[in-house]
LOBA-643250 format. One line per 3 residues: number of its first residue (from 0); their letters; for each residue x, y, z of C-alpha. Coordinates in Angstrom, 3 decimals, decimal comma, padded with zeros to 6 digits. Last residue first. Layout:
<atoms>
NUM> a> X:Y:Z  ...
</atoms>
This chain:
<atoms>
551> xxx> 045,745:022,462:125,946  044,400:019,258:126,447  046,889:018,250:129,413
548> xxx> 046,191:021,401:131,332  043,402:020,239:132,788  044,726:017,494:134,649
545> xxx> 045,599:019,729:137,583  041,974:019,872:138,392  040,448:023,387:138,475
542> xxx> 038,230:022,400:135,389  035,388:025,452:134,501  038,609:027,698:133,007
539> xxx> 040,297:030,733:134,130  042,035:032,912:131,619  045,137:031,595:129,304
536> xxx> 043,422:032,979:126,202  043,575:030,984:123,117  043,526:032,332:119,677
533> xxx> 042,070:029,513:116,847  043,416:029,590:112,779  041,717:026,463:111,779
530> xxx> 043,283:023,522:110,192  041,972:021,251:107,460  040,146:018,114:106,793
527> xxx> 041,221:015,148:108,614  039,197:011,855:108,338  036,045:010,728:109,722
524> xxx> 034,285:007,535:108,200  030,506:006,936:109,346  029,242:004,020:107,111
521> xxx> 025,198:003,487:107,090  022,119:001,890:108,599  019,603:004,207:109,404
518> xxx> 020,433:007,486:111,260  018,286:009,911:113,610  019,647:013,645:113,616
515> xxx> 021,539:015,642:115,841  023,687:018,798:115,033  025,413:019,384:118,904
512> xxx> 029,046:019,429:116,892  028,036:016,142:115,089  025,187:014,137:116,451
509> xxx> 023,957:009,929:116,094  020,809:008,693:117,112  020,223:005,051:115,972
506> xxx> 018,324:003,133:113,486  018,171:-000,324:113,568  021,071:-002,110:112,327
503> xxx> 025,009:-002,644:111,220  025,657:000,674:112,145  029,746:000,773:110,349
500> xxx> 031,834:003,410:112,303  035,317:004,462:110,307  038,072:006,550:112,643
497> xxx> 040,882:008,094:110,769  044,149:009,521:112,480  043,167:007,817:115,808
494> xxx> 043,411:006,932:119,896  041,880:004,100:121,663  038,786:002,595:122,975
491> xxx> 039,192:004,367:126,314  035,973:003,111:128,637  035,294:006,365:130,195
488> xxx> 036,218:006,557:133,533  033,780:007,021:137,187  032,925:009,828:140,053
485> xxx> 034,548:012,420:138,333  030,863:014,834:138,087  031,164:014,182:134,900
482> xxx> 032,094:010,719:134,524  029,011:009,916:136,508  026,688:011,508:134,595
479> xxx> 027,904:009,498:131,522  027,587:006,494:133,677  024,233:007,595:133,754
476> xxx> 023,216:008,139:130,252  024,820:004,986:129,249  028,123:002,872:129,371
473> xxx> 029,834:004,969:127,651  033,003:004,398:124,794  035,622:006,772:124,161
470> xxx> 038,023:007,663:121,043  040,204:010,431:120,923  041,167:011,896:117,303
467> xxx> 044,577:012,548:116,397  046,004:015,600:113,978  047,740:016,519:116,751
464> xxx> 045,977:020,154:117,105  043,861:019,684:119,506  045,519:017,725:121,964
461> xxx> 045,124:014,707:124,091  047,702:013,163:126,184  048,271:009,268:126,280
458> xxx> 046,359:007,764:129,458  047,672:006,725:132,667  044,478:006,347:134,827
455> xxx> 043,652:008,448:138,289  042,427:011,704:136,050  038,650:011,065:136,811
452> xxx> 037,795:011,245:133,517  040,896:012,437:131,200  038,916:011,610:127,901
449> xxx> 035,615:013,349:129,171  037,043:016,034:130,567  033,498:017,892:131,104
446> xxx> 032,413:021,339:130,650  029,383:021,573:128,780  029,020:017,728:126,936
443> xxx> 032,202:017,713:126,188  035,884:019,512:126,927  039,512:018,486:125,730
440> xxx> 038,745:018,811:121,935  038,703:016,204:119,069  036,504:013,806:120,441
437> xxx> 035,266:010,634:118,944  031,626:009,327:121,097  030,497:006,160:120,969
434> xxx> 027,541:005,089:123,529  025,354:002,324:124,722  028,213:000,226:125,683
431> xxx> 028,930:-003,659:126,099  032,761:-004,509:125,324  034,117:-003,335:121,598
428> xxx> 036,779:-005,839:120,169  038,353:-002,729:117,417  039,040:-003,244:114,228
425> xxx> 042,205:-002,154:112,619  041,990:000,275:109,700  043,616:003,733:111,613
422> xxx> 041,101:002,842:114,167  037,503:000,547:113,235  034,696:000,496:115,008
419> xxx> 031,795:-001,690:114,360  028,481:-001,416:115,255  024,835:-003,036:116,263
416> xxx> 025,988:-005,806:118,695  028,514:-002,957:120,169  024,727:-000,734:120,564
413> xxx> 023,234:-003,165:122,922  021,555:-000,641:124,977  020,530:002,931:123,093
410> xxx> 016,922:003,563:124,268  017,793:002,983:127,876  014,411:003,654:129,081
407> xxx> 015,029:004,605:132,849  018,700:006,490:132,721  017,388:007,615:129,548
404> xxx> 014,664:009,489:131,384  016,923:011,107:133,215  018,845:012,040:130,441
401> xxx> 016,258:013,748:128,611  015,426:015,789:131,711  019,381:016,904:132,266
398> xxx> 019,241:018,070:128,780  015,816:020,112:129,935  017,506:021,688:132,567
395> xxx> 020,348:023,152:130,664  018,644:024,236:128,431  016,364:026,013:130,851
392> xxx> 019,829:027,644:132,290  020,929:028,778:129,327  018,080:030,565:128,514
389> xxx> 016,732:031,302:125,589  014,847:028,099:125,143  011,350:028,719:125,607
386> xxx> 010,744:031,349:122,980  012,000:027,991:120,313  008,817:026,686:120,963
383> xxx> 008,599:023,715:117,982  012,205:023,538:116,983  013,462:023,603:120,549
380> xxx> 011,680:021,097:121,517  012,708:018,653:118,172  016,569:019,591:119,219
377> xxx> 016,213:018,603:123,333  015,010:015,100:121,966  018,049:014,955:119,181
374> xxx> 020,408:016,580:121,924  019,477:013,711:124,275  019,418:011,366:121,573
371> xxx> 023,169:012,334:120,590  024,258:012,301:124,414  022,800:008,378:124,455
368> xxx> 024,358:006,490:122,051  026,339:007,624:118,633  028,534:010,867:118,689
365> xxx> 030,809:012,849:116,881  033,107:015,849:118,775  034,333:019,133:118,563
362> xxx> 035,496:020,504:115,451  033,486:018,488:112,885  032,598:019,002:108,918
359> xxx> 029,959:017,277:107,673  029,216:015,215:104,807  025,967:013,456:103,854
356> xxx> 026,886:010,577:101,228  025,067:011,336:097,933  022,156:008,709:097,092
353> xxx> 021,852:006,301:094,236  025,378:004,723:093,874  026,554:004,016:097,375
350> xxx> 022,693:003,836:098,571  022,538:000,238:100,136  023,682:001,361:103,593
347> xxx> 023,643:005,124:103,887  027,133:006,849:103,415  027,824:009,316:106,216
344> xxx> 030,981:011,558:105,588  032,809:013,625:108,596  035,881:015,706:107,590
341> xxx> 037,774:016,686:110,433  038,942:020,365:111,736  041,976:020,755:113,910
338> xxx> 042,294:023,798:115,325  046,032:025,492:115,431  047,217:028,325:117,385
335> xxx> 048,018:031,925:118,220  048,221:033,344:121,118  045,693:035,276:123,332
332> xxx> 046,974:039,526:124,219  044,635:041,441:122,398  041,430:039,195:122,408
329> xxx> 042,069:039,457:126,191  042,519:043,250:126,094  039,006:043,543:123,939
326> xxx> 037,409:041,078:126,688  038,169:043,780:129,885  036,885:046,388:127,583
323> xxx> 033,575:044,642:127,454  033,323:043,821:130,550  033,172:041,012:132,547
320> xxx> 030,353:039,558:134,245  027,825:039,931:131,334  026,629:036,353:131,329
317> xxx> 029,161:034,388:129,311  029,875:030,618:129,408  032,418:028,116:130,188
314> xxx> 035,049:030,092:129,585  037,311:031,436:126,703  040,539:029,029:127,173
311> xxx> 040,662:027,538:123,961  039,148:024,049:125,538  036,058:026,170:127,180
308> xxx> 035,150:028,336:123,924  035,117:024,594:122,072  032,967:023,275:125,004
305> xxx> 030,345:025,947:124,944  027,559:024,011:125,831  024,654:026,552:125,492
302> xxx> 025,768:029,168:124,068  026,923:032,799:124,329  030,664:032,238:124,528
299> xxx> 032,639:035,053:123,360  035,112:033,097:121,200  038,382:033,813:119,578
296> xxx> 039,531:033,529:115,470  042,536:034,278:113,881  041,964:035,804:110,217
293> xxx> 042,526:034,376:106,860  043,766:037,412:104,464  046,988:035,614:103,123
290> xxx> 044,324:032,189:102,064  042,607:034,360:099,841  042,456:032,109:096,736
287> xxx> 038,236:031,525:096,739  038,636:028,053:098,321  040,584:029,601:101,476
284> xxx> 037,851:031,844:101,808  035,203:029,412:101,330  037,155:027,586:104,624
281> xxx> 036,954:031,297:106,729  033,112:030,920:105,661  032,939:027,260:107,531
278> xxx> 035,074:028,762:110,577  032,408:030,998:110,773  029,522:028,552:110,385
275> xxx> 031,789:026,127:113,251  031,750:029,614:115,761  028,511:029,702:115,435
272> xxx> 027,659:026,228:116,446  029,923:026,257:119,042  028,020:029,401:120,455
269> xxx> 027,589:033,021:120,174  029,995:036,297:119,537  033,163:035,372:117,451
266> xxx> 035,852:037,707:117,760  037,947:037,927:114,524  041,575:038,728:114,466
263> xxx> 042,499:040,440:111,575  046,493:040,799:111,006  047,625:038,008:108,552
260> xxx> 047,820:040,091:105,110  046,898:043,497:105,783  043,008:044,993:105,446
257> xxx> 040,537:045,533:103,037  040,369:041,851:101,941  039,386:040,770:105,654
254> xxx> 036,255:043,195:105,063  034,974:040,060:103,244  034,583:038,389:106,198
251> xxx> 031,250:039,953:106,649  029,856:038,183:103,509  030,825:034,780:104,544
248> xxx> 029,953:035,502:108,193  026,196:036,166:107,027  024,318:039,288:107,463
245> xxx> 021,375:040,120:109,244  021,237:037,405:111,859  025,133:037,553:111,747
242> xxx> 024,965:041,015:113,176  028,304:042,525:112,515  030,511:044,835:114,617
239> xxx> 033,587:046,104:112,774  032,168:048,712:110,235  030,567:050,148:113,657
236> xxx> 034,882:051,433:114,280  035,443:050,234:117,841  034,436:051,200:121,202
233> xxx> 030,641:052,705:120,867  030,195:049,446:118,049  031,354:047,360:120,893
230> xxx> 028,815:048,010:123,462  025,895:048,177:121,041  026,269:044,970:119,523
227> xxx> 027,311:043,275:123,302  023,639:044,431:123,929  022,191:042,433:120,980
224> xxx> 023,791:039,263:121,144  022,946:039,088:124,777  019,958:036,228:124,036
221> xxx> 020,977:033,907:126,816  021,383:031,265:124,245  022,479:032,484:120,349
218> xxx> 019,973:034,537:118,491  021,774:037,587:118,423  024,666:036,125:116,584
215> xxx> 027,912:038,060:116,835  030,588:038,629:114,479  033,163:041,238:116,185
212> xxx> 035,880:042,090:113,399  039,433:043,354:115,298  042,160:045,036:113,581
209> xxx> 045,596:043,623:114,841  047,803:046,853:114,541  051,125:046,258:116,574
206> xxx> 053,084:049,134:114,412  050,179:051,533:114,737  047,667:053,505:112,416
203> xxx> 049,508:055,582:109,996  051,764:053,373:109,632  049,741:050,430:108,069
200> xxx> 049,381:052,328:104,548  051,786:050,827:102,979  051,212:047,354:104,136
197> xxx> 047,874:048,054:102,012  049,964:047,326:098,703  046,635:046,772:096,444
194> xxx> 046,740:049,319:093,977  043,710:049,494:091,643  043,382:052,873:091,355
191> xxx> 039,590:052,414:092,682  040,776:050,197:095,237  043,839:052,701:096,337
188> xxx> 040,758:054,885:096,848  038,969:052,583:099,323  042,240:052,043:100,621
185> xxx> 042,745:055,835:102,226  038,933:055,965:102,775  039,521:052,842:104,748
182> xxx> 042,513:054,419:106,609  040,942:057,493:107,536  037,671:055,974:109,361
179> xxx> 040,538:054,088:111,619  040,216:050,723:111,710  040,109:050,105:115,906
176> xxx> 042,112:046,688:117,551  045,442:048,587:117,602  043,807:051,931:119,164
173> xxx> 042,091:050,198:121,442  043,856:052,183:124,624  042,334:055,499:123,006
170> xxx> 042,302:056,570:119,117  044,777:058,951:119,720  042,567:061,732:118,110
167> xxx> 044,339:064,758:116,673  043,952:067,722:118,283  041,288:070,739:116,564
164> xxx> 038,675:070,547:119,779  041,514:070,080:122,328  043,238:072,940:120,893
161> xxx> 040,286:075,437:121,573  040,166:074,423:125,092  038,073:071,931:127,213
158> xxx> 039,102:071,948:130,984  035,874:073,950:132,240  033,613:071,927:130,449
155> xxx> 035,106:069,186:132,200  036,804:066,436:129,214  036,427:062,943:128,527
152> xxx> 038,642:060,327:126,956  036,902:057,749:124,897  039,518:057,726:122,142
149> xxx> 036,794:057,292:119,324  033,699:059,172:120,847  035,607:061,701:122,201
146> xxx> 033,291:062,267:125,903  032,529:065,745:127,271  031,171:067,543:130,348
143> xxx> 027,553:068,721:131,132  024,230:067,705:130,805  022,791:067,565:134,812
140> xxx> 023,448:066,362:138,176  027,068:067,064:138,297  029,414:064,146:138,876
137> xxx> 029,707:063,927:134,969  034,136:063,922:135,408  036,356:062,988:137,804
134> xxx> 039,607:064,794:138,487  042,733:063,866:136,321  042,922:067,730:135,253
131> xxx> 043,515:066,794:131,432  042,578:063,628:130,416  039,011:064,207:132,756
128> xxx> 038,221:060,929:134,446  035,324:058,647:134,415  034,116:056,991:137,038
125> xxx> 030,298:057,044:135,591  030,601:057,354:132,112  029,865:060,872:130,158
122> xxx> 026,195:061,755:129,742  026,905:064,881:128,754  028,673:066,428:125,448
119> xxx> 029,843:064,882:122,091  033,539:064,915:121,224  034,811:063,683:117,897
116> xxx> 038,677:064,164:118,314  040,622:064,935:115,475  041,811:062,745:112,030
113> xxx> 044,918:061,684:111,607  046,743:059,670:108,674  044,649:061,834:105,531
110> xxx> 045,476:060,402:102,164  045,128:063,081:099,064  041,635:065,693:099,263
107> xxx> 039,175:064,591:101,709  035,714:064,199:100,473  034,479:061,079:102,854
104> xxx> 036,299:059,677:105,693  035,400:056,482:106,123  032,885:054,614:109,570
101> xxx> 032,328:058,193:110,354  030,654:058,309:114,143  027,394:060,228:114,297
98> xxx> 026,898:063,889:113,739  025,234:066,086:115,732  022,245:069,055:114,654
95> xxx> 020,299:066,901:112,327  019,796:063,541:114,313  018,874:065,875:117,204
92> xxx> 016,387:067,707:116,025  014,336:065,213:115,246  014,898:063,511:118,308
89> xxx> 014,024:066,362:120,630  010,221:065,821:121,517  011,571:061,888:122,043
86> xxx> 013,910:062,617:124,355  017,895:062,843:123,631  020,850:060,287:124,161
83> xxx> 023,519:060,690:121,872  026,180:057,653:122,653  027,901:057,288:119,177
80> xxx> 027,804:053,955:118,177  024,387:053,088:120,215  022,711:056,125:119,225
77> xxx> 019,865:056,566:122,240  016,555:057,306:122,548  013,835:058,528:124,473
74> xxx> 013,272:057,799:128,369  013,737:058,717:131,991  015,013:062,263:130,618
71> xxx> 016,675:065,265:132,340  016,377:068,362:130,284  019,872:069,409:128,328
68> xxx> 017,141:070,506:125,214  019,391:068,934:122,964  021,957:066,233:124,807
65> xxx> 018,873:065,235:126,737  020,137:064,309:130,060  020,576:061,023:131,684
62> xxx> 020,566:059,641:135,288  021,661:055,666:134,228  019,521:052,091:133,188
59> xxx> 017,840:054,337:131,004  013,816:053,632:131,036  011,113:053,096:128,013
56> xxx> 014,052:052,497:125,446  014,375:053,599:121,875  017,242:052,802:119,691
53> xxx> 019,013:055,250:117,045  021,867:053,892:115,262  022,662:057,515:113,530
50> xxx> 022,902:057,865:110,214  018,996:058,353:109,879  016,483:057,757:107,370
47> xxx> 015,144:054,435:109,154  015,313:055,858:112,655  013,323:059,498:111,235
44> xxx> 010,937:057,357:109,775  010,459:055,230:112,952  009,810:058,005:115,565
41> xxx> 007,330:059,423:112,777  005,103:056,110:113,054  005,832:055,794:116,775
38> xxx> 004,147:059,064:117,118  001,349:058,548:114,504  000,880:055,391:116,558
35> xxx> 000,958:057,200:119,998  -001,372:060,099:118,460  -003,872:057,892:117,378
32> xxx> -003,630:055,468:120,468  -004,116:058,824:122,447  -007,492:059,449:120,258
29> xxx> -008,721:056,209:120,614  -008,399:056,328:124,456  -010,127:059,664:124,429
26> xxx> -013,014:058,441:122,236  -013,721:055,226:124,387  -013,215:057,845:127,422
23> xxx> -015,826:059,987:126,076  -018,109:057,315:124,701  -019,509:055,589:127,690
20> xxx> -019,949:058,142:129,918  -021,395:060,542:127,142  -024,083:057,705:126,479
17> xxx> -024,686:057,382:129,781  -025,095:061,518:129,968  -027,585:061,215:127,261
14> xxx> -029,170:058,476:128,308  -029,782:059,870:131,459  -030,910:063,202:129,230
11> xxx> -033,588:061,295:127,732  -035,100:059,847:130,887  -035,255:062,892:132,665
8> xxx> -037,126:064,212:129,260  -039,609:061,446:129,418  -040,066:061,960:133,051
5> xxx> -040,953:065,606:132,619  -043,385:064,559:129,674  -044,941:061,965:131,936
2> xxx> -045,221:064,362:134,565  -046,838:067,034:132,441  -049,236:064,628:131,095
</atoms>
């Protein structure tokens, strides 16, 4: 009996101790998701309440410090207009104790025209130089010399003095791209008296003032939208830097009003697409009477094609290679000059008085044949896993899949049986093709002179701002291969002021601008709109051929 009873008891404390096996670490790992949730939960209160633009990140790409506790951190969070970088146990403390940039100067008596440095210590850039002993600042391994947060000059502890603290603030080489804080207060109250002479106030900042307005979409190709945020809000005024997946370019332009007539130049942050919805806002602006406030508009291209960035001298494509700085000074020093933009309306066969015509508005090219199925094809992937496509490279990849496989099905053939062109009203005797496609720019279909070719034909010159559309016929998806890589010519159908396309039958792709869609019988007439405001930068370009320039 004893046994029994001793077994029974070995028995009970096994399960015990199982039990206790079992549950402990089930209870411990509920416990630390408790406290990491209650963490994140309080983490996110204070970044919703707080001035700053607090981000967290598991690792800083650089040695950092904790600008509180001066403690060297691998992680915790950092004000991207500002720079703060401080650990989580800290965080609190820091969003109370240091104040982030001021986009306006608030409660200052009359019109301030200076305001002084706003330095914040540690975690200076690496080559950095102090402004007043010229040696190199942070080299230390821990928190110690200063940055102005404006100006971006930085300071040794040892070489900061009472007068640097109290000095008025340059406002650093971007000083005519930067809104001061004091200037918007200074119109924000001429507003509210109803005073609108801004010229006035134009002084205080700089003679060569060109504010700059970044609009970037975060969404567009290799998905950079929301670094290049953060780098230019620490280098400009944040009420420059706009996230067009939170607000749109209609509403952001409106900052054009606060400033002088003709002077904004607007930096455009994605691809062709986003640059056209831009250029579509700067249009409403025109509408709404406030033509003197139209900015000039460059391109960061983010995209996948990128042909409009490529013909005004922007590149082919950006991956992070230059700086930021280094594309400030290029905004600052492009030219001025005109886009044209064409009016593109498709009236459905049968429907003149029952059904609106679809109108769109084009600044790169219209299409009919093989490209516009490719993007059609490459359009309906997208729209079903659009995680797979955030790479420029992939979309690349799967363009050149769609027309391989148009190489073998040629979808389009016959397609002069099924049209007819017409060019300032005379029709046009159109051999066999698969494809029509009516350019306005020098570049298609990511980076190729499609109207030049291989360069070895006399051809009239095509520019952007002529008021003329180019007209080209393809063979198929191969010959269109083949014209890229300068192996072959387009057939040149001609060149145009208005260009009118009548599908006779069958339904065929057709794209404006990379916008496919699939089109019944119809009328396609394109006629000139407007012109866009455009800078072009005189940088290097995809096209090293000597025929390059004749687009420009």
């Amino acid at each position: 009996g004893s046994g029994q009873a001793s077994r029974a008891v070995a028995d009970w404390r096994l399960a015990v101790w199982t039990l206790c096996s079992v549950l402990l670490p089930v209870l411990i790992t509920a416990w630390c998701s408790f406290q990491r949730s209650r963490r994140q939960l309080l983490i996110r209160d204070i970044f919703r309440k707080s001035k700053h633009d607090w981000q967290y990140t598991d690792l800083f790409g650089q040695p950092s410090y904790c600008c509180v506790c001066a403690q060297h951190i691998l992680r915790g969070a950092f004000c991207g207009c500002c720079g703060l970088r401080v650990s989580e146990r800290c965080l609190k403390k820091a969003d109370q104790r240091f104040l982030c940039k001021e986009i306006m100067l608030r409660g200052t008596a009359g019109a301030p025209s200076s305001m002084p440095h706003h330095w914040i210590r540690g975690n200076v850039p690496l080559c950095s130089c102090c402004m007043v002993c010229k040696q190199q600042c942070g080299t230390q391994p821990k928190l110690c010399d200063y940055r102005c947060v404006w100006c971006q000059y930085t300071v040794h502890d040892e070489c900061m003095v009472d007068c640097l603290r109290t000095e008025d603030c340059t406002f650093g080489e971007f000083k005519d791209l930067i809104i001061p804080p004091y200037y918007l207060s200074t119109i924000n109250q001429m507003r509210k008296e109803k005073r609108t002479s801004y010229e006035k106030v134009v002084p205080y900042c700089s003679k060569h003032w060109m504010p700059v307005m970044v609009l970037a979409n975060t969404r567009s190709g290799n998905n950079m939208g929301e670094t290049l945020l953060g780098e230019f809000k620490m280098l400009l005024n944040p009420v420059q830097v706009f996230d067009l997946s939170k607000i749109a370019p209609a509403k952001a332009l409106q900052l054009c009003t606060w400033l002088p007539c003709n002077a904004v130049r607007v930096l455009v942050c994605g691809g062709d697409g986003t640059v056209g919805w831009v250029l579509d806002a700067i249009d409403e602006m025109k509408i709404k009477g406030q033509e003197r406030y139209i900015p000039q508009v460059a391109i960061l291209p983010l995209g996948t094609g990128n042909d409009l960035s490529n013909t005004l001298g922007w590149g082919a494509g950006y991956a992070g290679e230059v700086p930021v700085e280094q594309i400030l000074r290029n905004v600052m020093e492009a030219d001025g000059i005109k886009l044209d933009r064409w009016k593109v309306q498709v009236t459905n066969k049968g429907y003149y008085n029952l059904r609106k015509p679809k109108v769109f508005t084009m600044n790169n090219y219209f299409s009919i044949g093989p490209d516009a199925l490719m993007a059609l094809n490459f359009h309906a992937h997208r729209e079903k896993t659009p995680s797979l496509f955030s790479s420029r490279i992939i979309n690349k990849a799967v363009y050149f899949f769609y027309g391989t496989k148009d190489c073998l099905v040629q979808e389009c053939k016959d397609l002069n049986k099924k049209v007819e062109l017409e060019l300032d009203g005379e029709r046009i005797e159109l051999p066999n093709l698969e494809g029509i496609i009516v350019l306005n720019i020098g570049y298609w279909g990511g980076g190729c002179r499609l109207w030049e070719g291989m360069g070895d034909e006399p051809y009239p010159l095509a520019r952007h701002d002529d008021g003329l559309l180019e007209v080209v016929g393809v063979h198929g998806s191969f010959h269109c291969a083949q014209i890229q890589v300068k192996l072959a010519n387009p057939v040149r159908l001609g060149q145009a002021h208005t260009v009118r396309l009548i599908l006779k039958s069958s339904k065929m792709p057709m794209q404006v601008d990379g916008e496919p869609w699939a089109q019944g019988p119809c009328t396609v007439t394109i006629t000139h709109k407007t012109h866009a405001l455009m800078l072009y930068h005189s940088g290097e370009q995809t096209d090293d051929d000597d025929a390059s320039s004749l687009s420009e």
